[in-house]
C-alpha positions as CSV (number, residue, x, y, z in Angstrom):
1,X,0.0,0.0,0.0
2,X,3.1,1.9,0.7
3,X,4.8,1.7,-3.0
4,X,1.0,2.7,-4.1
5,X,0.9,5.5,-2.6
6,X,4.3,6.9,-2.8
7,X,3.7,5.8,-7.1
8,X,0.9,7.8,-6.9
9,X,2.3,10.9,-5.6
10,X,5.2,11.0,-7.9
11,X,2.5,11.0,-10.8
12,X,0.8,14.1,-9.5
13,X,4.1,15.7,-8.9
14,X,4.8,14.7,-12.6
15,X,1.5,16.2,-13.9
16,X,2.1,19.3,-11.9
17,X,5.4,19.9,-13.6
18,X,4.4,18.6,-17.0
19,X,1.4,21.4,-16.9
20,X,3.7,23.8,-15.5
21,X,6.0,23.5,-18.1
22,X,3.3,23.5,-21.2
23,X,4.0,26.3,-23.3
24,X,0.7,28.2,-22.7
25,X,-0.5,30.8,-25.6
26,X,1.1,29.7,-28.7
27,X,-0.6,30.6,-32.0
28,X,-2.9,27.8,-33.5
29,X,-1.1,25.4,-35.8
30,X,-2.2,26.1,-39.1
31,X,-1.9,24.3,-42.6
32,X,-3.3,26.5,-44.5
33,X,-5.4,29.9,-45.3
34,X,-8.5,27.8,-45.2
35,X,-7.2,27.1,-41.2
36,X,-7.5,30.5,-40.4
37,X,-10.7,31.7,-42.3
38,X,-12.5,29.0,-40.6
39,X,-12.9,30.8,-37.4
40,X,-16.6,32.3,-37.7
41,X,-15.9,35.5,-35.7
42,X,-13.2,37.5,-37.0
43,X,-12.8,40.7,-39.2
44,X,-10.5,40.4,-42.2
45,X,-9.0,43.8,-44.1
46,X,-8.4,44.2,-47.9
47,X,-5.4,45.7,-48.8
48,X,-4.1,46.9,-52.3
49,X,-0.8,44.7,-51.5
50,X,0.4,42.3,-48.9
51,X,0.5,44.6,-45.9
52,X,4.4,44.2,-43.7
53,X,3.7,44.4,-39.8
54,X,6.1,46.7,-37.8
55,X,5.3,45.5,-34.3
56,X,7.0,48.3,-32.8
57,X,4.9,50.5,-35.0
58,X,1.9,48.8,-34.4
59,X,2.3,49.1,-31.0
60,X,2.9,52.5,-30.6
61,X,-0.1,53.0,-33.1
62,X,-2.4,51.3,-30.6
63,X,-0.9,53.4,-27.1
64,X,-1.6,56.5,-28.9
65,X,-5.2,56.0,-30.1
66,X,-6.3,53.9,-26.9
67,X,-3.9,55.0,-24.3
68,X,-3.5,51.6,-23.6
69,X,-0.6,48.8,-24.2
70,X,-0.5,46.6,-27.0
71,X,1.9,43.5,-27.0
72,X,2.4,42.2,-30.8
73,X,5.0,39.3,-31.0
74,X,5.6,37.3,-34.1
75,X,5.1,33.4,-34.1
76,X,6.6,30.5,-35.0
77,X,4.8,28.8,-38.3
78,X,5.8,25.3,-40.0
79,X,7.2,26.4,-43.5
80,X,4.6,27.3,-45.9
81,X,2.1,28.6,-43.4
82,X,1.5,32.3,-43.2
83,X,2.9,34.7,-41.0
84,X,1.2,35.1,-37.6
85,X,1.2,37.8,-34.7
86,X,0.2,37.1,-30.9
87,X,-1.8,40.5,-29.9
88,X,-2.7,41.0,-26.3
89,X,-3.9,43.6,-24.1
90,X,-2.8,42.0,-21.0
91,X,-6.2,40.9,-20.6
92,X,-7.0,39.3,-24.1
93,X,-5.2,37.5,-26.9
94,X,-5.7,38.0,-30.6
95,X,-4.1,36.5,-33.7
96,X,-3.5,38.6,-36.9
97,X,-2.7,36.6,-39.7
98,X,-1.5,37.8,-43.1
99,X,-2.5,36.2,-46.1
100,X,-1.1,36.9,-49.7
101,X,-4.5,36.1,-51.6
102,X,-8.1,38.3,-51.8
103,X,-11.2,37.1,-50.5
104,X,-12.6,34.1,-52.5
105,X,-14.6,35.5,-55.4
106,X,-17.5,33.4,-53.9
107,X,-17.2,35.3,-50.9
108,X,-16.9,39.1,-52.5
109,X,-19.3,38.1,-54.6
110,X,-22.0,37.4,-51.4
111,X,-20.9,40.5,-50.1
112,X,-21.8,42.3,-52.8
113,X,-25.3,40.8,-52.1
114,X,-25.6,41.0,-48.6
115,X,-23.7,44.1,-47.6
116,X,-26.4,47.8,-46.6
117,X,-25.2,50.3,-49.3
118,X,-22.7,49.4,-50.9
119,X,-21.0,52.3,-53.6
120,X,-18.8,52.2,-57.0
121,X,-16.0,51.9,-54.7
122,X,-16.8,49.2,-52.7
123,X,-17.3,47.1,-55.0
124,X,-14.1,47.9,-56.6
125,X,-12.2,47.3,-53.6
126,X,-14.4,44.1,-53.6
127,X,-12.8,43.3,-57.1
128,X,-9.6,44.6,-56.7
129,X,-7.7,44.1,-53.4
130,X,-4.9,41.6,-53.8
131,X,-4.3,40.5,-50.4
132,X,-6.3,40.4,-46.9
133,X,-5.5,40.8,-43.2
134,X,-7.4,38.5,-40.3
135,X,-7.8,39.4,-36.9
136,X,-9.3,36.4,-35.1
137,X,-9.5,34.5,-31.7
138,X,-7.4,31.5,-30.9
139,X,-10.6,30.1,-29.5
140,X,-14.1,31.1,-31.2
141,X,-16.2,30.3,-28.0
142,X,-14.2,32.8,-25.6
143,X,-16.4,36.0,-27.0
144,X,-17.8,38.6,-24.6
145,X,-18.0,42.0,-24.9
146,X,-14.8,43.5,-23.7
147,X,-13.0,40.8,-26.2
148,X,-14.9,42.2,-28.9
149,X,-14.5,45.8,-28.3
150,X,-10.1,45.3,-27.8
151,X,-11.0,43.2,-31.7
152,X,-12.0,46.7,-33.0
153,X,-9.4,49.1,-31.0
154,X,-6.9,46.4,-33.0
155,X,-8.9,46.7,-36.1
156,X,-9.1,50.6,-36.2
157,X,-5.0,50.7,-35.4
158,X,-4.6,48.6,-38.5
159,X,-6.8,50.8,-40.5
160,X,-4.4,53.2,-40.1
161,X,-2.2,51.5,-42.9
162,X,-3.2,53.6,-46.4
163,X,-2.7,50.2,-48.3
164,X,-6.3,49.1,-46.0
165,X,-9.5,49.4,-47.9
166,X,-12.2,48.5,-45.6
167,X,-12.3,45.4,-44.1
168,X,-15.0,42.5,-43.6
169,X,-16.7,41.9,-40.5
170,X,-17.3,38.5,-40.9
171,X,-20.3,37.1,-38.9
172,X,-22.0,40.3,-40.0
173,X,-22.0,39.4,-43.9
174,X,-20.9,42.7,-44.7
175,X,-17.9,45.0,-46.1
176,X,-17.3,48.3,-44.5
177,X,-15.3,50.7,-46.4
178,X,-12.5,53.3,-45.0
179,X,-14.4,55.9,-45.9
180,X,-17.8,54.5,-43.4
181,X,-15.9,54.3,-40.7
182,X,-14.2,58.0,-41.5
183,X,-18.2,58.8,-41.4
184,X,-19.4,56.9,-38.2
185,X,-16.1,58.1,-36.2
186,X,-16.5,61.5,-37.0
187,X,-20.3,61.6,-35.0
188,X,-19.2,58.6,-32.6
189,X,-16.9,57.4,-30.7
190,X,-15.8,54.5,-32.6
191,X,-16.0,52.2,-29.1
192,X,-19.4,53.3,-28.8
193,X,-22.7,51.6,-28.5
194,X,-23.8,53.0,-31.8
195,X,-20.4,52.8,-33.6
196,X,-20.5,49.2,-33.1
197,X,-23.7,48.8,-34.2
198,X,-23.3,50.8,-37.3
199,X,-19.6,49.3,-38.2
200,X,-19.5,46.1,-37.1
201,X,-23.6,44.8,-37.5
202,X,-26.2,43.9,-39.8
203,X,-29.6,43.8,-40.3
204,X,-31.2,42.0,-43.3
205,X,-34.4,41.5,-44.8
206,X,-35.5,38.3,-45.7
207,X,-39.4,36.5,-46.7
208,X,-39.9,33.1,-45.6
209,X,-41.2,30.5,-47.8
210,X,-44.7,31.2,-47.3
211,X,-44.2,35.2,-48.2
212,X,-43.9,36.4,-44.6
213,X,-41.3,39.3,-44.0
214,X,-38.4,39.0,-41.8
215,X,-35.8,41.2,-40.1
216,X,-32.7,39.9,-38.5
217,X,-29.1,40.4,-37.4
218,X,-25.9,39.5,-37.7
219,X,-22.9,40.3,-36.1
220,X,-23.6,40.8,-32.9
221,X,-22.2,37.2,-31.8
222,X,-18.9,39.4,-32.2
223,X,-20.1,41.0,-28.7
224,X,-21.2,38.1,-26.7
225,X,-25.0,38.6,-27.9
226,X,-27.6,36.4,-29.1
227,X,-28.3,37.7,-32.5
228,X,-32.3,39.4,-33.1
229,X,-35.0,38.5,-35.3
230,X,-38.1,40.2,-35.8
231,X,-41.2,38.9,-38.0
232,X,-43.3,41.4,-39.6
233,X,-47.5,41.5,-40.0
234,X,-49.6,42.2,-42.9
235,X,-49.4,46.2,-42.8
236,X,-46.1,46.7,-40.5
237,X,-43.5,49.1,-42.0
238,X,-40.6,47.3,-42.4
239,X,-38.7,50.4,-42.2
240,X,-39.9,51.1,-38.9
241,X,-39.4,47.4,-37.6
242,X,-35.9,48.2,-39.0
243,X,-35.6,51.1,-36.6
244,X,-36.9,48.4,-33.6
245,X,-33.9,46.3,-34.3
246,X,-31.6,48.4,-34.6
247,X,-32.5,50.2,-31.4
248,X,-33.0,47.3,-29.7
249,X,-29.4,46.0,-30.9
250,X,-27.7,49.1,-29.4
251,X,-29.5,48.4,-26.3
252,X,-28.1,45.6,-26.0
253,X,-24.7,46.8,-27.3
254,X,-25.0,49.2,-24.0
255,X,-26.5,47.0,-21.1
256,X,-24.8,43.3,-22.2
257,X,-27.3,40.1,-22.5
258,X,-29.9,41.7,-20.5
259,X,-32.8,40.5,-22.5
260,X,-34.2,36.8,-21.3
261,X,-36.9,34.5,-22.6
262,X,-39.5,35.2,-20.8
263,X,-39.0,38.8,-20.6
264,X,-41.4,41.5,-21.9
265,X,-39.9,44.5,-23.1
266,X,-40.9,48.1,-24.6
267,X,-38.5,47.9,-27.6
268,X,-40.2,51.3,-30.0
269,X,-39.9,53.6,-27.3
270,X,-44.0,53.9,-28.3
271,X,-45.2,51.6,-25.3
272,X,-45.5,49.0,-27.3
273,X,-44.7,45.7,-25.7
274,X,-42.3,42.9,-27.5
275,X,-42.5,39.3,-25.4
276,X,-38.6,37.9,-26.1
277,X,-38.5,33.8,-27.2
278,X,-35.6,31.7,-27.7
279,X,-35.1,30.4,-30.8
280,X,-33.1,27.7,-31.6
281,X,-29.7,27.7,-33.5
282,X,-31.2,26.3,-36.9
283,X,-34.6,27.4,-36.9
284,X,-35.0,29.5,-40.5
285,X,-31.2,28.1,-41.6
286,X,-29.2,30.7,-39.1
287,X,-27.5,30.3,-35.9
288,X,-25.5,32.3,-33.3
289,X,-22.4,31.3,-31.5
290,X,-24.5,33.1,-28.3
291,X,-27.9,32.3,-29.4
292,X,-30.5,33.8,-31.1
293,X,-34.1,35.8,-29.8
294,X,-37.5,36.3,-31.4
295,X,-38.8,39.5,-30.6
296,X,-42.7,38.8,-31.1
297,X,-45.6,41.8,-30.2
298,X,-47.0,41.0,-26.8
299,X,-50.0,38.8,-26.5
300,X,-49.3,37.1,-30.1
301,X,-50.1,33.5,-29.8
302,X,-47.2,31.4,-28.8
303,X,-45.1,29.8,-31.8
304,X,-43.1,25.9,-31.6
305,X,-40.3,28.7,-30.6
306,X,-40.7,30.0,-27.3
């Protein structure tokens, strides 16, 4: 019983120094592009040409926008994988990854489709950038707020760079050029409820298979929030339900995941009353790394999604 136990303690003791010793922090291993693009929250920036990172630039970019310190280290990569950077806070830990290729043309091609007001330019810089940027988390589950906001202070640093066109928001379907954020930053604070909202979120209008109209977002899974959905009736403005969502979406930006099944909420700022629902990742062919809600007008008989 003796040897048993004294074997067992030199395990643990082995363990504890094994773990100890585990490099902790280390980029992902990655094969490929495809490895990096396949984390679904991330922004990626199109450049004219294959940007060069000065981490002591970058750096000094990021104290004198934020007033805060940015590390940016360089990482090991097995030959042929592209070049990675460790960003951190202190608190959080990005990757920026640098890859000598544009967007698929499948993907600027959706873009084009699914991305709010989109000009001449845009969809040149759609057609014409030659290589992209990608800021993403080592692990896609860790989201909440704060992580999402140090994402865009490290995203409007790199849009400092004139070779940066706009850059893709990813879970938000959407391209936002350099000159939208100029816009939004010169009314907002970029860090701002609204900012985020307007930069980094989407809202898109949809019919189902039977005709109904439908509102929802996408995006704010960037922010630790279940993304929104909104059905319109026969005679509602979608314009107006527009306005609901959005509203209702920078609420949310504001206050964190304060809205609940269960809940009822005045959402128009008219005293109309909005009951909140879950609904299930999958329901209508969309999901949300946080979840999604229903917002449905108060007293409306209850749905298979509640």
């Amino acid at each position: 019983m003796g040897y048993f136990l004294a074997g067992l303690l030199i395990l643990v003791i082995l363990w504890y120094v094994i773990s100890a010793l585990r490099p902790r922090g280390e980029a992902p291993h990655m094969e490929s592009a495809d490895d990096v693009t396949a984390c679904p929250v991330r922004l990626t920036l199109l450049a004219v040409n294959p940007l060069e990172i000065d981490p002591e630039r970058l750096m000094a970019d990021y104290q004198m926008l934020w007033d805060e310190t940015l590390t940016c280290a360089p990482q090991k990569a097995p030959p042929g994988a592209p070049p990675t950077y460790r960003l951190s806070n202190g608190e959080y830990v990005l990757w920026l990854t640098l890859l000598d290729e544009p967007l698929p043309p499948g993907d600027s091609a959706m873009l084009d489709a699914t991305s709010p007001r989109l000009t001449a330019a845009d969809r040149d810089a759609l057609a014409s950038h030659t290589a992209t940027v990608v800021l993403h988390y080592p692990q896609s589950h860790a989201i909440c707020p704060t992580r999402g906001r140090f994402m865009v202070m490290a995203l409007h640093t790199l849009l400092r760079d004139a070779a940066v066109l706009g850059y893709v928001p990813t879970s938000a379907l959407r391209y936002v050029s350099h000159a939208a954020v100029d816009r939004v930053c010169a009314e907002h604070d970029p860090l701002s409820p609204t900012a985020l909202f307007l930069l980094n979120v989407n809202t898109m209008r949809e019919q189902t298979a039977d005709g109904r109209r439908w509102l929802h977002t996408h995006g704010l899974e960037q922010f630790g929030l279940p993304e929104l959905h909104l059905f319109l009736d026969d005679g509602d403005d979608a314009d107006d339900a527009e306005i609901i969502l959005a509203n209702t979406a920078i609420y949310c930006l504001t206050n964190g995941p304060v809205l609940q099944p269960g809940q009822i909420a005045e959402l128009d700022g008219n005293g109309a009353l909005f009951d909140i629902r879950r609904l299930p990742n999958g329901a209508m062919g969309h999901d949300g790394l946080c979840g999604m809600l229903l917002l449905v007008k108060h007293g409306t008989a209850a749905s298979e999604w509640v």
